[in-house]
C-alpha positions as CSV (number, residue, x, y, z in Angstrom):
1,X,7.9,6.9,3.0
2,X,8.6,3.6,4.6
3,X,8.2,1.7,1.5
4,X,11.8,3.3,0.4
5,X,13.4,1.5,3.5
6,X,11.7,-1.8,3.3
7,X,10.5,-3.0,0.1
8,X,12.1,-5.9,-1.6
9,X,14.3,-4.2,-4.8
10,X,13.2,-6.7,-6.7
11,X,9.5,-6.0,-6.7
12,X,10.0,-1.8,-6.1
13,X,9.2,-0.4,-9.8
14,X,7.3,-3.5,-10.9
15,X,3.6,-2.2,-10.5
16,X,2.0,-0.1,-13.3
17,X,1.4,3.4,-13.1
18,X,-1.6,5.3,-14.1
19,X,-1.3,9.1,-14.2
20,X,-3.8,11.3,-13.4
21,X,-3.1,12.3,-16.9
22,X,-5.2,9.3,-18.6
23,X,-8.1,9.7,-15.9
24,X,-10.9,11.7,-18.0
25,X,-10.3,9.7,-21.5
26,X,-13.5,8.2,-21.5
27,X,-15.0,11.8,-20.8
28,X,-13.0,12.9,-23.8
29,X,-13.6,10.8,-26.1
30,X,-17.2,11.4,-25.4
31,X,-16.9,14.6,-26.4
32,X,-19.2,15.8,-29.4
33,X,-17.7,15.7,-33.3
34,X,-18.9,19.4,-33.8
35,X,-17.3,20.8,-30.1
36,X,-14.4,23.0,-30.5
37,X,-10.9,21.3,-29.4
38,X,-9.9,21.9,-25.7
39,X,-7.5,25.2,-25.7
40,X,-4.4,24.2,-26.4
41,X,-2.0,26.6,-23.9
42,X,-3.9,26.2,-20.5
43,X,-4.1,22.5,-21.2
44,X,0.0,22.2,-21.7
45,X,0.9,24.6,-19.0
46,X,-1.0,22.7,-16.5
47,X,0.2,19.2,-18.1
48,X,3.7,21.1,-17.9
49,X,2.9,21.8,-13.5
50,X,2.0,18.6,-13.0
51,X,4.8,17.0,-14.2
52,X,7.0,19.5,-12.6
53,X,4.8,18.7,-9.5
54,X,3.6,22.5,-9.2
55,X,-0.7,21.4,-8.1
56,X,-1.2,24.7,-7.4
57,X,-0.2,25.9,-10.9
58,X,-1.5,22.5,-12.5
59,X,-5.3,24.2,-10.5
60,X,-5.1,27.2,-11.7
61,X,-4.1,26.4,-15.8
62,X,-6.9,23.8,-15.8
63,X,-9.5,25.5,-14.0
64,X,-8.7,28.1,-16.9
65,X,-8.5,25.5,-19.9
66,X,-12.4,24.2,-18.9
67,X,-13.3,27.5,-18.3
68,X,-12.8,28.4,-21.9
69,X,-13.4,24.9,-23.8
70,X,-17.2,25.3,-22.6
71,X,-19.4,22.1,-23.0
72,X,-16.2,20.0,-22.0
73,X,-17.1,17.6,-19.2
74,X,-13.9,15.6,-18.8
75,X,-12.0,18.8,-19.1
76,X,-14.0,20.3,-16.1
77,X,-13.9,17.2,-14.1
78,X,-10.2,16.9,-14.7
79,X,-9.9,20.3,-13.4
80,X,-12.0,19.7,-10.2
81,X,-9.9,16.7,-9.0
82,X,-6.5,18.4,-9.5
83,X,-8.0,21.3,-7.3
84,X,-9.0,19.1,-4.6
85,X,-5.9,17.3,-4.9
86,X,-4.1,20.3,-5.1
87,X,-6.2,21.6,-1.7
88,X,-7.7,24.6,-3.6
89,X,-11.0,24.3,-2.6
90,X,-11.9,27.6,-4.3
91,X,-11.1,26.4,-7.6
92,X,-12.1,23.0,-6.6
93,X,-15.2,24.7,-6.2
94,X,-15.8,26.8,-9.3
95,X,-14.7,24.0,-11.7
96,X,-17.1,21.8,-9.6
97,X,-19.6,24.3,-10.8
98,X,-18.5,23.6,-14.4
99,X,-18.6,19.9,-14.0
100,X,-22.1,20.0,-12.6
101,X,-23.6,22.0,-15.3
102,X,-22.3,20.2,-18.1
103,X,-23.1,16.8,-16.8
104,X,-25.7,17.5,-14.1
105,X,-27.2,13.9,-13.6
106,X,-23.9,12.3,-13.0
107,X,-23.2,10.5,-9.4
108,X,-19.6,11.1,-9.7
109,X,-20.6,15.0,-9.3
110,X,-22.8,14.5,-6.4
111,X,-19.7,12.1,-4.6
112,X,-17.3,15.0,-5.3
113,X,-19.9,17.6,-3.8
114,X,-20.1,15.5,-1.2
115,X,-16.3,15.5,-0.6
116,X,-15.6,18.9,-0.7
117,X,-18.0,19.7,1.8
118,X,-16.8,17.4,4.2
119,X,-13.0,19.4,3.5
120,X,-15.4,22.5,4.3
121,X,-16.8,21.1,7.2
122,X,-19.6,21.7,5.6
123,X,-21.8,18.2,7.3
124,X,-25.4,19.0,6.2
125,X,-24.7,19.3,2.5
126,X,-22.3,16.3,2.5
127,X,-25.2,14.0,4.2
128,X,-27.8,15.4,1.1
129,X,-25.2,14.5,-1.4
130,X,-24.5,11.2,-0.6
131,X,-28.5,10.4,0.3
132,X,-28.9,11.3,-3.5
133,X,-25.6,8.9,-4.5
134,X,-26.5,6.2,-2.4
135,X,-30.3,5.8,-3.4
136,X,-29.3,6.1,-7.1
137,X,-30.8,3.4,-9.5
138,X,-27.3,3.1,-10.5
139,X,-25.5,-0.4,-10.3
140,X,-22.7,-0.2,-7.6
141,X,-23.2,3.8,-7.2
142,X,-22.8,3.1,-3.3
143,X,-18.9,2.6,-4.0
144,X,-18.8,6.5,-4.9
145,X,-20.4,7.6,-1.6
146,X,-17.4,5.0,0.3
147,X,-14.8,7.0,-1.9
148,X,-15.8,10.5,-1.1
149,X,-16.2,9.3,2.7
150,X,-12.8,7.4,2.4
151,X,-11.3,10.3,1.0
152,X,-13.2,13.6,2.4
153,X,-12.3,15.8,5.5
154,X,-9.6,16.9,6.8
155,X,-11.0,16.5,9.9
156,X,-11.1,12.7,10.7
157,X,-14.0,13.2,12.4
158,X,-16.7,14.6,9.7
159,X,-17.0,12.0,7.4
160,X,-17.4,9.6,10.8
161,X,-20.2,11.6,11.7
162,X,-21.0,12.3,7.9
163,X,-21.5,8.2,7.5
164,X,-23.7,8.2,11.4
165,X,-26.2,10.3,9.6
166,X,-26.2,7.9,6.5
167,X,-27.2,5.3,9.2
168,X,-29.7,7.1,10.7
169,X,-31.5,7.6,7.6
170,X,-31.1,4.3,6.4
171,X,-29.6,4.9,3.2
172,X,-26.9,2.1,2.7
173,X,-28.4,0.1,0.1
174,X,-29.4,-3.7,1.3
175,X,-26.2,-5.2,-0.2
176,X,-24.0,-7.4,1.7
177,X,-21.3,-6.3,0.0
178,X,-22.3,-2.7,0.4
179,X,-22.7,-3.1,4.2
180,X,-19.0,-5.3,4.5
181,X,-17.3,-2.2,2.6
182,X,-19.1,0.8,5.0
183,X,-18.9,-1.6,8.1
184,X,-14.9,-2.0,6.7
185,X,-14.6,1.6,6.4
186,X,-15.7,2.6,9.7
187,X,-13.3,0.3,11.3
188,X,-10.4,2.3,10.0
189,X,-12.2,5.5,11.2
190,X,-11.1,4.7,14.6
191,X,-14.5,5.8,15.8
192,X,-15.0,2.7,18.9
193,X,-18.9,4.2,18.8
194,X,-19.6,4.2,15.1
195,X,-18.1,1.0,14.0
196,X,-20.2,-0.8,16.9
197,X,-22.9,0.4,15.7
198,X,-22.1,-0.3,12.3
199,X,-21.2,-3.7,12.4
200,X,-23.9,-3.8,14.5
201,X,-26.3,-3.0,11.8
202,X,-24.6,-5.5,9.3
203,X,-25.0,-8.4,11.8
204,X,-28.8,-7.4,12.2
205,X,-29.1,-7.5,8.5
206,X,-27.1,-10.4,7.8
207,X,-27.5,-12.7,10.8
208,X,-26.5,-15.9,9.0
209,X,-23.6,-14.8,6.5
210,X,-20.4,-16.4,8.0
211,X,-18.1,-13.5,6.6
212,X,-20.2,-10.8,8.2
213,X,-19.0,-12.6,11.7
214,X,-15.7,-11.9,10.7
215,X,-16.2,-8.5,10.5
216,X,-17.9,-8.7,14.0
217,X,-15.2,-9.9,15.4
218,X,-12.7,-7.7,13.9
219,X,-14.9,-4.6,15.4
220,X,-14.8,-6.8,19.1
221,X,-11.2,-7.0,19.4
222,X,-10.5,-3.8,18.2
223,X,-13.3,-2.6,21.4
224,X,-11.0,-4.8,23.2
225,X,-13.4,-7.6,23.9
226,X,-11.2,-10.7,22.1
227,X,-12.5,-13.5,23.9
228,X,-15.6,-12.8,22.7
229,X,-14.4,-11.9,19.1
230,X,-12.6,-15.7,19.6
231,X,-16.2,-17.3,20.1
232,X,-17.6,-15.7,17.2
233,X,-15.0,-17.5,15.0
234,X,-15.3,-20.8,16.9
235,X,-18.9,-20.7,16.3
236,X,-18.7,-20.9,12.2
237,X,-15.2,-23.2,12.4
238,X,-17.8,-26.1,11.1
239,X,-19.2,-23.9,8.1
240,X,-15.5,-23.7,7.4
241,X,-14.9,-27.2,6.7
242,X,-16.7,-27.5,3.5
243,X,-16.0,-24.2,2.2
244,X,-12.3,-23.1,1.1
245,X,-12.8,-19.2,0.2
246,X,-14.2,-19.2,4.1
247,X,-11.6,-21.9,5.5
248,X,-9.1,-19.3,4.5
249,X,-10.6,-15.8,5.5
250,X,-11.4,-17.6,8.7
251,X,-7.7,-18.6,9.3
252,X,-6.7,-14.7,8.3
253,X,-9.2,-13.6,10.9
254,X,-7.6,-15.8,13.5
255,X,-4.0,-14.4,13.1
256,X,-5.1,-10.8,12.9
257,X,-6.8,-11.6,16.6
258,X,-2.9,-13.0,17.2
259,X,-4.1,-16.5,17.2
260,X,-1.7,-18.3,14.3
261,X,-2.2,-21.3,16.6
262,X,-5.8,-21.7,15.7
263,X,-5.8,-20.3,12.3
264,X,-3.2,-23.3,11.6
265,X,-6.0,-25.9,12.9
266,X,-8.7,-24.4,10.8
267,X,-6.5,-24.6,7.9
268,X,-5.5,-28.7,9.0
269,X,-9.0,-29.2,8.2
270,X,-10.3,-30.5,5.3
271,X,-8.5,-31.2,1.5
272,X,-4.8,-30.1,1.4
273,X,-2.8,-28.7,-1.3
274,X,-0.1,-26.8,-1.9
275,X,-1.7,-23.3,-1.0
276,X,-2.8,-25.1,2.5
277,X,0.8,-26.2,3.5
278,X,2.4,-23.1,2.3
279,X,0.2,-20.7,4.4
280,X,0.3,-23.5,7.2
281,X,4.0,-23.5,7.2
282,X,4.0,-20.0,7.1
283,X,1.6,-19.5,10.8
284,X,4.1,-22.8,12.4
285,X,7.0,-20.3,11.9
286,X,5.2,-17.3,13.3
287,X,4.8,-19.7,16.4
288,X,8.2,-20.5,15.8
289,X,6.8,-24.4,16.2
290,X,9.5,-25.5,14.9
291,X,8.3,-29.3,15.9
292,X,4.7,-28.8,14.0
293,X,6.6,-27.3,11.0
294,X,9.3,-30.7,10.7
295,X,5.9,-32.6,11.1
296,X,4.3,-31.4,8.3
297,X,7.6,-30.9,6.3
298,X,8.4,-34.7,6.9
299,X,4.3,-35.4,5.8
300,X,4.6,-33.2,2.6
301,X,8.5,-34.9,1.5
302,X,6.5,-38.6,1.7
303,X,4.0,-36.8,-1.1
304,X,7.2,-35.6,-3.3
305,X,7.6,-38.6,-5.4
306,X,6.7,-36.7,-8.5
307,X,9.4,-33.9,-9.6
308,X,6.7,-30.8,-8.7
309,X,8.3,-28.0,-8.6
310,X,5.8,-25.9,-7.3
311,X,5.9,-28.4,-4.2
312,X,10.0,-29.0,-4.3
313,X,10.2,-24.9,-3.8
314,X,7.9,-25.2,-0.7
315,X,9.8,-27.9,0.8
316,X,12.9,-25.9,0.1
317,X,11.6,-23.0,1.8
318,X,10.5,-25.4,5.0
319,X,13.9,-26.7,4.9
320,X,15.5,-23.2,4.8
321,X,13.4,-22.2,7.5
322,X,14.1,-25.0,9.9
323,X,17.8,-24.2,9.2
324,X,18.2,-27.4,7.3
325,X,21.0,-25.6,4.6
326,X,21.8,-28.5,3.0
327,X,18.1,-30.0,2.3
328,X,17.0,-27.0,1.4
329,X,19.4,-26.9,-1.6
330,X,18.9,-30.1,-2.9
331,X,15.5,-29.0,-2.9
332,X,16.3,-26.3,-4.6
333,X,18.9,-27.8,-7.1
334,X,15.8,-30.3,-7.8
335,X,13.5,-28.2,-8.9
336,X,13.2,-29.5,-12.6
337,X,12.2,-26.7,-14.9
338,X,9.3,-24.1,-15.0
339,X,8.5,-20.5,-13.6
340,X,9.7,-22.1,-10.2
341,X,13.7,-22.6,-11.7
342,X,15.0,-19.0,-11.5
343,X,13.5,-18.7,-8.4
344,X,14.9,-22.1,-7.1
345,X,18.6,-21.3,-8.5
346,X,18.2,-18.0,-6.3
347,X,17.2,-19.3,-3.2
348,X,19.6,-22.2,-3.4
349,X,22.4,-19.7,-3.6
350,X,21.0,-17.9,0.0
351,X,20.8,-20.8,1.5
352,X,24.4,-21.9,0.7
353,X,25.2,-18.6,2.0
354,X,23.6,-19.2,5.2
355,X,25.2,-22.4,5.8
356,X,28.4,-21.0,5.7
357,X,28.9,-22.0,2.3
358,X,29.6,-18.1,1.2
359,X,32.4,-19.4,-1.9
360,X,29.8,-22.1,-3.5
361,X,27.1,-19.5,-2.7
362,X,28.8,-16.8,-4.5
363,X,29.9,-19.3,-7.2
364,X,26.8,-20.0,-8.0
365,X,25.0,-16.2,-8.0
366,X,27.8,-15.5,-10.6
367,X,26.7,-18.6,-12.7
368,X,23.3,-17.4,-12.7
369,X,24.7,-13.8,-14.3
370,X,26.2,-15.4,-16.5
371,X,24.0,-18.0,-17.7
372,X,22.8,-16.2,-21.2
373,X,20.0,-19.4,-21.1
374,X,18.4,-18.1,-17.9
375,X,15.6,-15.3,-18.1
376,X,16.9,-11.9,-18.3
377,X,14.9,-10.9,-14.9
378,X,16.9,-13.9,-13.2
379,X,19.9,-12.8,-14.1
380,X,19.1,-9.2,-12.9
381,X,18.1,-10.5,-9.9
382,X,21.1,-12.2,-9.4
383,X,23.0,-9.5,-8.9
384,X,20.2,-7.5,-6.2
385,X,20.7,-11.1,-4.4
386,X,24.6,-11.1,-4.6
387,X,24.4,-7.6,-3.1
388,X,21.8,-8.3,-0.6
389,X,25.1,-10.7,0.4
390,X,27.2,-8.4,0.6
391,X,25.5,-6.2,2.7
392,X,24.8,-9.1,5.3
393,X,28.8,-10.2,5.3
394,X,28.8,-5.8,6.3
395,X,30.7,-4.9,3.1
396,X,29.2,-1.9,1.9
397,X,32.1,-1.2,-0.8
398,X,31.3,-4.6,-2.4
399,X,27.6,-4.1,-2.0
400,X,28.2,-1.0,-4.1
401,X,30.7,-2.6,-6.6
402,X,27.7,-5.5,-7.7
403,X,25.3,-3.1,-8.3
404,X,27.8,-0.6,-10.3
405,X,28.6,-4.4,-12.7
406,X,25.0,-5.5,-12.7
407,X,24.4,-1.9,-14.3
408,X,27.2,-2.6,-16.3
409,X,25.7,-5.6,-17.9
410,X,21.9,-4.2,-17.9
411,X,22.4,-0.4,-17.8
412,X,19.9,2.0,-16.8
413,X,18.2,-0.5,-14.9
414,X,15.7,0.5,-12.8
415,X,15.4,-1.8,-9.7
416,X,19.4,-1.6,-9.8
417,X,19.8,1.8,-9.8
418,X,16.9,1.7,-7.4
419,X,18.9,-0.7,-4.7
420,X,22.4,1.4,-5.7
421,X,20.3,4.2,-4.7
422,X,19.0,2.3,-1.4
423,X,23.1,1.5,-0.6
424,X,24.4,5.0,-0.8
425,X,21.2,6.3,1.3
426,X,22.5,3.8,4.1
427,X,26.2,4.7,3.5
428,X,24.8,8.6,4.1
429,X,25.7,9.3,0.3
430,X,22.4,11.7,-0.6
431,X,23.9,12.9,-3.6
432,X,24.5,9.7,-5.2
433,X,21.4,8.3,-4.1
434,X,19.9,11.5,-5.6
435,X,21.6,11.0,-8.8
436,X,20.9,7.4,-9.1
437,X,17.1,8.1,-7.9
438,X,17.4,10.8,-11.3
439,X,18.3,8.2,-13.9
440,X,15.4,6.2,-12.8
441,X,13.1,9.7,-13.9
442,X,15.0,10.5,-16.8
443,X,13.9,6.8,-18.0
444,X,11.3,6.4,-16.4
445,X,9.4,10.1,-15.5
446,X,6.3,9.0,-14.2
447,X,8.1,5.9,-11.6
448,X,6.0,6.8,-8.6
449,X,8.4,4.5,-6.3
450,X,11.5,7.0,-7.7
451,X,9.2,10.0,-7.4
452,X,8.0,9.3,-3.7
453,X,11.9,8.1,-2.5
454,X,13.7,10.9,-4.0
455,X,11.4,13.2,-2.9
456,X,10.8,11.7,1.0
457,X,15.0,11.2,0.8
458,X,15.0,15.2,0.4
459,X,12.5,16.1,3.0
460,X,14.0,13.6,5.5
461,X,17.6,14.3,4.9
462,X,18.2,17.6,3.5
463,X,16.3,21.4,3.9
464,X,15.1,21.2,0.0
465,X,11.7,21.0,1.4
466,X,10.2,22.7,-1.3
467,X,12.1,20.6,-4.3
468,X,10.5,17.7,-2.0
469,X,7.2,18.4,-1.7
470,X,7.2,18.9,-6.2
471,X,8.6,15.3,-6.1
472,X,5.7,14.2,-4.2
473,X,3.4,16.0,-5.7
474,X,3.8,14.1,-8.5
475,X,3.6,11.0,-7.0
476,X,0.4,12.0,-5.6
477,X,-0.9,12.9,-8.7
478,X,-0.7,9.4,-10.3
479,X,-1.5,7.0,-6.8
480,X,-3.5,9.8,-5.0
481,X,-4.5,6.8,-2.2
482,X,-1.1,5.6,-1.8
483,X,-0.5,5.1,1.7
484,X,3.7,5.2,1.4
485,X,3.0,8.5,-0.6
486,X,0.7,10.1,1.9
487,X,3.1,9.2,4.3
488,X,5.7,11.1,2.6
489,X,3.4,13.7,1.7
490,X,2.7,14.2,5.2
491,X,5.8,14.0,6.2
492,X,7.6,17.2,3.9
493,X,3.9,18.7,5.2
494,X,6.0,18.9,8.9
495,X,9.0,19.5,7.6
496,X,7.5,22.5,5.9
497,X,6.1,23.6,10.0
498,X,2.8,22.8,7.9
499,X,2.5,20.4,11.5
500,X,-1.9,20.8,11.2
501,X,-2.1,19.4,7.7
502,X,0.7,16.9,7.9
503,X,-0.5,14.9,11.0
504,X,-4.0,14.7,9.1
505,X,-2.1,13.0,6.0
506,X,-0.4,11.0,8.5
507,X,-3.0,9.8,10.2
508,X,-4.7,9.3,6.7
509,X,-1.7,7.0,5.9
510,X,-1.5,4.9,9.1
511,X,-5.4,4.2,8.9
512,X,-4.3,2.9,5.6
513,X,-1.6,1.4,6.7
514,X,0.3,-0.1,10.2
515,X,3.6,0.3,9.2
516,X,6.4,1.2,12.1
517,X,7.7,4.5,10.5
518,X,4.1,6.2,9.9
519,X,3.7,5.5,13.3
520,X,6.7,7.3,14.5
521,X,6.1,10.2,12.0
522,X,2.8,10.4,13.7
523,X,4.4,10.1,16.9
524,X,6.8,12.7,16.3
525,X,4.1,15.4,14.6
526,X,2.2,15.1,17.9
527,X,4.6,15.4,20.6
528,X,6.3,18.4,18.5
529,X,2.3,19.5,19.0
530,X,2.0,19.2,22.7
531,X,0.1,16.2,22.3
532,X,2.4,13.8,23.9
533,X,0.4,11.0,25.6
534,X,-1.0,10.3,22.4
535,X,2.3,10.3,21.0
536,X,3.9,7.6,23.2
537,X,0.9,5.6,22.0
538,X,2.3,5.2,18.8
539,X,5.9,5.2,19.9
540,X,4.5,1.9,21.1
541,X,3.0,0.6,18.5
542,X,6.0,1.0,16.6
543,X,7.9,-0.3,18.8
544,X,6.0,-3.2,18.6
545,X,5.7,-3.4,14.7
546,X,9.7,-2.8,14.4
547,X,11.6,-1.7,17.9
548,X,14.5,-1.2,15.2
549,X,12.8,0.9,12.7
550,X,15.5,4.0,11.7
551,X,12.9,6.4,11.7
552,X,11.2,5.2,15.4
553,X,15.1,4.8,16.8
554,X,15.8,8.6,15.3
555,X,12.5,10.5,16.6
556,X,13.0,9.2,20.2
557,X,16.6,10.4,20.0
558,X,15.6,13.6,18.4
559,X,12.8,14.2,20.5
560,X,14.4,12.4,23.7
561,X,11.1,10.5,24.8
């Protein structure tokens, strides 16, 4: 769950959540006046397992409630995509049945056909279903053929073969968009062969589209052929000029082929603005061209005759980056007003501490608390910043002690509990981070970030394996593609000696995602399986991602590689 380790607390429990819970509404609603009401038990109890995080029970009480409400199509599907998330495909399969009866022309039945087969193996009837989805007169029906093949199999390698048969038959509807998404898709399949040959097709299709290059050359350095990947994108650096979306994706495409030299100099091109310089500055310091970054730092301060402070935040940053403390803060102290103050008054203080400055700095982060003028969210944030101090100067204890007042003032908080929670985890305190992890979900029951870290904190550092996996569970439930929660879910999988099913989650999550620790869980789930040359392969990548990562440093200790 490397999210729990390395996410900023002050963006951690800021993004919605929407529970599987709220998923067939529209089905519901559609449901007709003179229909009796869905029955009322099975429907609680299996509400009741899923919140306890109990899919297997949650399967079994729905499959039973759109059973007996008959004509209920929401109610069935509902059913059929807790099974499958649950990994019942028998009842997966019956309430499939259900679904398809009631509502027998609908795509979404013939994707989740088409998904289940490929969990069954099953190849032939997973290539039929998706041949009916993807030449549907439906607008956009194509993206329910890329879910199930996103999603299906728990074998990696059917829904590759699954979308090589889709080819064949020619079946991917002659949309660009369409044929970026598959070509996209079969990229993360890790199939060398079938994304050749799918971006093969798109380029054949699409000869003169600048973005489908892109694509191209993602597919050549990922065969290993970069140089030639390189001259792709030098070949459309002039269509670039003119055209900002492209000028951008262009740059992207040059420092994911580890060429933030270039992508700087396509970016240099044209109209500048604030957008421009920030991503600019950003690519000088990943060069750590420290003399390109003063140039254009010197080149954007001539511009700052007005008070911007969208622009007086940038050059703050710059400043701060270039080790220049004391610009940096007057930058920072100039910033006039706006959504940019809070942010300003923050950074200033970190900046102050970096200089050495730690007494102003720490002046200042308590003037921000107490400012009853300044935004509530500032304030809060004032005290994750004075113990993200702390924690720097090495002084756990006071670390601890800012959280325990910032609760104080704003009690119950979740990103402060959520960081308290992330300090006694570090200091080895499970049961506090437990407990602080709890009054988040007593608040807050559905917080999938408080869900997936208590329940990944459990499997990774206690033998409650089982309490664990019902955390996750309910995690899944509400961000099913999650790539931090399959990660964990994978994860408790091993833990369990489940090792089969766990390294296909984690794989799942590091297709999603190239993060350091889902590499070393993969790592670590395939040299405990014999499978150890393809285990040091992504030791090494996440040694390269984060050669200090806790989780990498612990599995090679563990596992003495």
């Amino acid at each position: 769950m490397p999210v729990f380790h390395r996410i900023c607390t002050v963006l951690l429990l800021s993004l919605p959540v929407f529970p599987l819970s709220a998923a067939p509404a529209k089905a519901a609603q559609a449901r007709p006046a003179a229909e009796a009401a869905p029955p009322l038990t099975p429907v609680l109890a299996g509400e009741f397992s899923l919140q306890a995080g109990k899919l297997p029970d949650a399967a079994r009480w729905y499959l039973q409630a759109a059973q007996e409400a008959r004509g209920d199509v929401g109610l069935a599907e509902r059913a059929t995509r807790i099974a499958m998330l649950a990994g019942d495909d028998e009842r997966a399969t019956q309430a499939l049945a259900l679904w398809a009866q009631r509502d027998p022309g609908a795509i979404a039945v013939r994707a989740t056909r088409a998904s289940l087969a490929m969990r069954k193996g099953d190849v032939e009837t997973a290539r039929k279903e998706l041949l009916v989805v993807l030449r549907s007169p439906e607008p956009n029906a194509w993206r329910n053929a890329l879910l199930a093949l996103a999603t299906g199999g728990r074998d990696p390698a059917v829904p590759a073969q699954v979308l090589g048969m889709l080819i064949d038959a020619n079946a991917i509807p002659e949309d660009l968009e369409a044929w970026q998404e598959f070509g996209r898709l079969a990229l993360r399949m890790e199939r060398p062969e079938l994304a050749q040959r799918m971006v093969g097709e798109v380029v054949r299709r699409f000869p003169e589209e600048p973005r489908v290059v892109l694509l191209h050359a993602t597919q050549l350095n990922q065969a290993g052929k970069k140089e030639e990947a390189l001259a792709l994108l030098k070949d459309i650096e002039p269509k670039a000029a003119a055209d900002v979306e492209l000028r951008n994706a262009l740059a992207i495409a040059y420092d994911a082929l580890g060429e933030p030299k270039a992508a700087e100099q396509v970016l240099a091109r044209g109209e500048q603005d604030l957008h421009s310089w920030g991503m600019r500055a950003s690519l000088m310091a990943k060069q750590k061209d420290d003399a390109a970054l003063l140039a254009l730092y010197e080149d954007i301060s001539a511009k700052a005759s007005k008070p911007d402070p969208e622009q007086r935040l940038l050059l703050g940053k710059i400043a701060e980056y270039l080790k220049r403390y004391q610009e940096a803060v007057d930058w920072y102290h100039g910033v006039p007003g706006g959504d940019q103050r809070g942010e300003a008054q923050l950074r200033a203080v970190n900046a102050l501490h970096l200089m050495g400055e730690k007494v102003q700095a720490f002046k200042e982060v308590h003037e921000v608390q107490g400012d009853a003028s300044v935004d509530d969210d500032v304030r809060r944030d004032a005290y994750l910043l004075e113990s993200d101090l702390q924690q720097r100067d090495g002084d756990s204890a006071a670390e601890v002690d800012v959280l325990t007042r910032g609760l104080s003032a704003y009690p119950d908080d979740s990103a402060l509990l959520y960081a308290r929670a992330l300090a006694w985890e570090r200091k080895d305190d499970v049961p506090r981070a437990e407990a602080d992890l709890r009054k988040i979900l007593v608040a807050e029951p559905e917080s999938v970030a408080a869900l997936n870290a208590l329940g990944y904190t459990l499997a990774d550092r206690t033998h409650r394996y089982q309490e664990a996996l019902e955390l996750i569970e309910r995690a899944r439930v509400a961000e099913p593609d999650n790539s931090a929660i399959i990660d964990s879910y994978g994860w408790v999988l091993y833990r369990l000696g489940r090792n089969e099913e766990a390294l296909v989650q984690l794989r799942r999550a590091w297709s999603l995602t190239k993060d350091p620790e889902v590499a070393a869980h993969v790592g670590e789930v395939l040299w405990v399986t014999g499978q150890k040359e393809e285990a040091r392969r992504f030791f090494d990548e996440a040694r390269k991602l984060d050669p200090d990562n806790r989780a990498l440093l612990r599995a090679i200790e563990k596992l003495g590689v």
